[in-house]
Every structure is written in C-alpha cells, then in structure tokens.
C-alpha positions, 0 to 999 in steps of 0.5 A: 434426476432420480430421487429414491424415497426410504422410509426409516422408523416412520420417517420418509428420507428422500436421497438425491443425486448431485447433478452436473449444476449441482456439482458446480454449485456446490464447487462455486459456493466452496471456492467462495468460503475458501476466497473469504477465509483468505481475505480474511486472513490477509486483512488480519495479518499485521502490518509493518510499523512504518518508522517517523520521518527523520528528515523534512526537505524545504526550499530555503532561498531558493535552494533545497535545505535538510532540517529536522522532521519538526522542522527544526534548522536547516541542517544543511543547506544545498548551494549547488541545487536551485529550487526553481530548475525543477519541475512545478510539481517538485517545487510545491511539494518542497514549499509544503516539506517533503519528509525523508524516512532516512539517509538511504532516501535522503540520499535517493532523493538528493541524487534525482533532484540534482539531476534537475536543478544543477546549474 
C-alpha cells in the first residue's frame, strides 16, 4: 500500500489507498448498518391488535359445549361430538377452554373435531 504524505499549512495529511481488505471492510461494515436499520424499522412497526375471544369451547359431559369467553353457559351444546373419541391432547385442552376469536374458527374447529368424535 502506498501512502502519499502532503503537507498543507504545516499539517502533514497522509492519503491512502483503499485496499481489496479494505474495500471489503468497509462493504461488510455498510451491510451491517443497513441489516440494523431494517431490524430496527421491523421491530418498530405496529402490530395488529389482535380481537378478545368470543367463544370458550369446554367439555361438558362428555361432549364439546360453547359458552361465552367469560365462561358464561353453555350456549350450546354438541350431542353429536363425544369428548372421549378425540385425541388425549384435544381433550386437556377442552377441560382447561380452548377459546375461539369468532365464528369463522368456531366453525374450523367444530368441523376438525367431528372428523374425530362422531360416533
């Protein structure tokens, strides 16, 4: 590397060449900056505001039952779906509530239950 040494009004200004390192340093140090800015504007973004349940989904003797998100009901009752024909991890989840955002996932998720507890 070449260094040329000037001398302006007593001051001694060396100026330097960029080498291939350099060059790469210097590019690798930009791409970082740049990686950080957008990780910054992507963590700063505003999230959706996600809707409180409607629904609380429960097992009721034995068999899947609506009631309100406060656990008010039921509000219906599901004869035709048996609690017991679905899997052990279904099961837990409806003795706890599972809750439901609307009737469009009530509706998803009555429809994957009956593929399990109908009788």
């Amino acid at each position: 590397m070449a260094a040329i040494l000037t001398v302006q009004g007593g001051i001694i200004m060396q100026n330097r060449q960029i080498d291939g390192h350099g060059l790469y340093l210097s590019l690798l140090a930009g791409l970082a900056v740049l990686c950080l800015a957008a990780a910054l504007v992507w963590f700063a973004r505003p999230q959706p505001e996600t809707a409180a349940p409607r629904y609380l989904l429960k097992d009721s003797g034995g068999h899947v039952a609506l009631y309100t998100a406060d656990g008010i009901g039921p509000l219906a009752t599901y004869d035709d779906l048996y609690t017991r024909l679905l899997p052990e991890s279904d099961v837990l989840a409806l003795q706890q509530g599972v809750f439901v955002a609307d009737e469009a996932e009530l509706q998803r998720r009555l429809v994957l239950s009956c593929a399990d507890c109908v009788e």
